[in-house]
C-alpha beads as a LAMMPS data file, in Angstrom:
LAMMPS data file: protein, C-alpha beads

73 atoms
72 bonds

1 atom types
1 bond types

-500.0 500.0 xlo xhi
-500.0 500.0 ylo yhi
-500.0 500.0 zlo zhi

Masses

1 110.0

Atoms # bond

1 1 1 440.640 -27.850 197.914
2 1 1 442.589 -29.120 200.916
3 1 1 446.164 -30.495 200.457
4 1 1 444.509 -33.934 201.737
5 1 1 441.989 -33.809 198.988
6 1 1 444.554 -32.660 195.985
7 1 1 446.549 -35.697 196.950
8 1 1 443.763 -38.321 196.971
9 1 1 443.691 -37.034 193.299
10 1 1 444.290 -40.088 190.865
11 1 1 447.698 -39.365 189.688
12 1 1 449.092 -37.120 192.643
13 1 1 450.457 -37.706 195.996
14 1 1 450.989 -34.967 198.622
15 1 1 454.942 -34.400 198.955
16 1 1 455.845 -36.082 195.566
17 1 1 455.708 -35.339 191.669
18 1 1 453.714 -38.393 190.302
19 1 1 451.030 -36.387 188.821
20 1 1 453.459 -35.486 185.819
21 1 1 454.422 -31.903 185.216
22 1 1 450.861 -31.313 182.849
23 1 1 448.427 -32.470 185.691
24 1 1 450.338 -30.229 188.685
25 1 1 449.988 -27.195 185.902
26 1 1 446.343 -28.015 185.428
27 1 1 445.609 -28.719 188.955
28 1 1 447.212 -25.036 189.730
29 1 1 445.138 -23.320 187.312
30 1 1 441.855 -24.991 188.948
31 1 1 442.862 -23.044 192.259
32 1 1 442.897 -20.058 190.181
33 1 1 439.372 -19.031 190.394
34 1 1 437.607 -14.856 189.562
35 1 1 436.480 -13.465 193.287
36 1 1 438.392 -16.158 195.259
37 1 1 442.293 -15.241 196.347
38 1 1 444.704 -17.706 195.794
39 1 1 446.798 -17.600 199.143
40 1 1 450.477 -19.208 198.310
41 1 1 452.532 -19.071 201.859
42 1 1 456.156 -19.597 201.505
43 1 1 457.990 -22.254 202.739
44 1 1 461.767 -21.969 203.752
45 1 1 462.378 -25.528 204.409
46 1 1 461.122 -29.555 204.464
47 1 1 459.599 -28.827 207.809
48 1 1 457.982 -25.084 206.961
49 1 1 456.814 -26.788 203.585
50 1 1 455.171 -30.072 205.663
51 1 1 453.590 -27.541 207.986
52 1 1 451.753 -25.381 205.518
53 1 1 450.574 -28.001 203.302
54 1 1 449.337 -30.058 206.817
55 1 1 447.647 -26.173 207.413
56 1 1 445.367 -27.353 204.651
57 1 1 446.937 -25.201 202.296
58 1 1 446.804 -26.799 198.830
59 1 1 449.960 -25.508 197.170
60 1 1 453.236 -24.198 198.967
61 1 1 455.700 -21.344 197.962
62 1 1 459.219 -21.235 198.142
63 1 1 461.528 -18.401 198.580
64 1 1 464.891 -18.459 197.017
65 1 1 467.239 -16.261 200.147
66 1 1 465.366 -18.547 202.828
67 1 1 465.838 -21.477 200.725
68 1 1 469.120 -20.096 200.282
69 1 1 469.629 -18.917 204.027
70 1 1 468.855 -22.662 205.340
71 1 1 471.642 -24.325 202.998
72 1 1 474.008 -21.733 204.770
73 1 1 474.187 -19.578 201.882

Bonds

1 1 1 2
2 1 2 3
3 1 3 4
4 1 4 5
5 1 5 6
6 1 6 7
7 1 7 8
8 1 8 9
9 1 9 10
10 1 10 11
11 1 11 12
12 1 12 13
13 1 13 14
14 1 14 15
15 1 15 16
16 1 16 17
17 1 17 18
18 1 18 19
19 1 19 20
20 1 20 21
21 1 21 22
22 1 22 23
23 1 23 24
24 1 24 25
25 1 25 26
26 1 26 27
27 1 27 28
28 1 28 29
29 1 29 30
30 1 30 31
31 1 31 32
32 1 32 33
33 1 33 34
34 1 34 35
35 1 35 36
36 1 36 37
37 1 37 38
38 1 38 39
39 1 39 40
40 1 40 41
41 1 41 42
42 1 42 43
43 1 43 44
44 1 44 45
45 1 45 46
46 1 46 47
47 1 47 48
48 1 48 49
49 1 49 50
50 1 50 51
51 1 51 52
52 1 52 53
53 1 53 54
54 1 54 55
55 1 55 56
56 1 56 57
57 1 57 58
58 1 58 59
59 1 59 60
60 1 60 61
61 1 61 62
62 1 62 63
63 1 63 64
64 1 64 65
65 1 65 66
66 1 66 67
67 1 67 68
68 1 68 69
69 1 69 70
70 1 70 71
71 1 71 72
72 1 72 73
């Protein structure tokens, strides 16, 4: 499932949290399927994170020392 389709979703929407914290754990779990790899890039900021999930990617990682790295820590 394509980031696209995941947010035409009832209840979801691309870049925000509207789906309520059960329906994003449920919606994970779906893209957990036997035989098929679940690929998870991480993102290390807004723009990294934009560009993966426009990659058709349907769920984005972060990483705490690039998320950290970026805020100049």
């Amino acid at each position: 499932m394509s980031s696209q389709q995941l947010a035409q979703q009832p209840g979801t929407q691309e870049f925000g949290h509207e789906g309520g914290h059960d329906g994003r754990c449920q919606q994970l779990r779906e893209l957990h399927v036997p035989g098929v790899p679940l690929v998870i890039p991480n993102a290390w900021d807004v723009a990294s994170a934009r560009a993966v999930a426009g990659s058709g990617f349907p769920v984005v990682g972060t990483t705490s020392a690039g998320i950290a790295a970026v805020l100049g820590y």
